[in-house]
N, C-alpha and C positions, 0 to 999 in steps of 0.2 A: 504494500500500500504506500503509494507516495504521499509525502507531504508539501502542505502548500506554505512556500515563504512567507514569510513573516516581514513584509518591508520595511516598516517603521521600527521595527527592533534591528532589522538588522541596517539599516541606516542608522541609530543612534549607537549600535557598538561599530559602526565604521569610523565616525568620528569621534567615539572614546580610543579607540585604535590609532591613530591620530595624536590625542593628545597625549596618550602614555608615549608615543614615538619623542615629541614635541619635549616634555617633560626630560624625557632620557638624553635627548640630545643637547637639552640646557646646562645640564652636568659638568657637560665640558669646556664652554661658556663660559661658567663661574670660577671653574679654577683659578683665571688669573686676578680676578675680584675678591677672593677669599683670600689668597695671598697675599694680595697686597695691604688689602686693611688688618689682616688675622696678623698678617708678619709670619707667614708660614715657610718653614723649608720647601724646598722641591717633592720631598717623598708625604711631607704631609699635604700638599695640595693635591698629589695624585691619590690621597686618599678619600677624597672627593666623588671620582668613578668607582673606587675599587671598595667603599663603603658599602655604595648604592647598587653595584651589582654583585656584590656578594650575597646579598640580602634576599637574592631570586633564588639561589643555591639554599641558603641557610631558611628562606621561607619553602622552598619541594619540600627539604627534610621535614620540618615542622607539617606539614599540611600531610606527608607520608607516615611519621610518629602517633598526628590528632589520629588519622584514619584508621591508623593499626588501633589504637587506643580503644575507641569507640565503637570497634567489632563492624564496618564495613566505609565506606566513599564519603567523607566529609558533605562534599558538595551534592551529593545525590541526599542528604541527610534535611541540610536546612535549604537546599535550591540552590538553583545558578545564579540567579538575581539576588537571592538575599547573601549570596556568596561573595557577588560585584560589590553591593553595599557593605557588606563587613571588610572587603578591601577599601573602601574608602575611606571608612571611618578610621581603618587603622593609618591608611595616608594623611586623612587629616589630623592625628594626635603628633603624629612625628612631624608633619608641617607645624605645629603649633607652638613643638618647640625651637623653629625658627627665631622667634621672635626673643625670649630671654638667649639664645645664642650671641644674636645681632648687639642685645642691650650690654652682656657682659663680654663680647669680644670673645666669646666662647667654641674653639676648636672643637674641644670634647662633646660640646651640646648639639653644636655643630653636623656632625658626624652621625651623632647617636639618633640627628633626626634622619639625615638622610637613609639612613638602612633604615628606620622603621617605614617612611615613603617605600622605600623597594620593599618592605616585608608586605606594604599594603597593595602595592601594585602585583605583587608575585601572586598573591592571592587573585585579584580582579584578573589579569589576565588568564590565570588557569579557567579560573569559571567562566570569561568571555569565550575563550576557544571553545570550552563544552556548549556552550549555550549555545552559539553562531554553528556549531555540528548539527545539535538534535532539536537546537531550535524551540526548546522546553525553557 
């Protein structure tokens, strides 16, 4: 039995696909702006990328660990959507603490927001690719 697409969902995860690109590729962008006001070495500015996509690695395992946990599929558990939204909100907690970063010139905070960003997007994008598959 075939299914009938979905266009208005799958236009608004074409341009969340988009923005997670958009976002990722800002990354590198800021390097030299964190540097310069942070006062950072060279290897702590490239920890700028290498925070934020570690955080895709370190968020599989995590989303592989919940699933074993929980005796079957995270995402098949609470939905794909509500999957996307729990990546958000964990994007925006780690965005959040942009802001005391910014205020105390904070490397560490710095840092520790951008992998929770990756930990929130590792999430949205896994459940975006299911979702945009079976269209559930």
């Amino acid at each position: 039995m075939s299914q009938q697409t979905k266009w208005s969902q799958f236009s608004v995860l074409l341009s969340v696909f988009f923005f997670w690109g958009f976002v990722a590729a800002s990354n590198d962008i800021l390097i030299p702006v964190f540097k310069e006001k942070l006062n950072l070495e060279q290897w702590q500015s490239q920890m700028v990328s290498f925070a934020f996509y570690v955080a895709y690695t370190v968020g599989s395992i995590l989303y592989f660990i919940v699933s074993k946990m929980i005796g079957g599929d995270l995402l098949n558990k609470i939905g794909y959507k509500n999957g996307i939204s729990l990546g958000l909100i964990i994007s925006a907690l780690g965005t959040l603490l942009f802001y005391p970063a910014a205020e105390q010139a904070s490397f560490n905070l710095m840092i520790m927001g951008l992998f929770i960003v990756g930990l929130g997007f590792s999430l949205q994008q896994t459940a975006a690719n299911r979702l945009i598959v079976t269209g559930k």
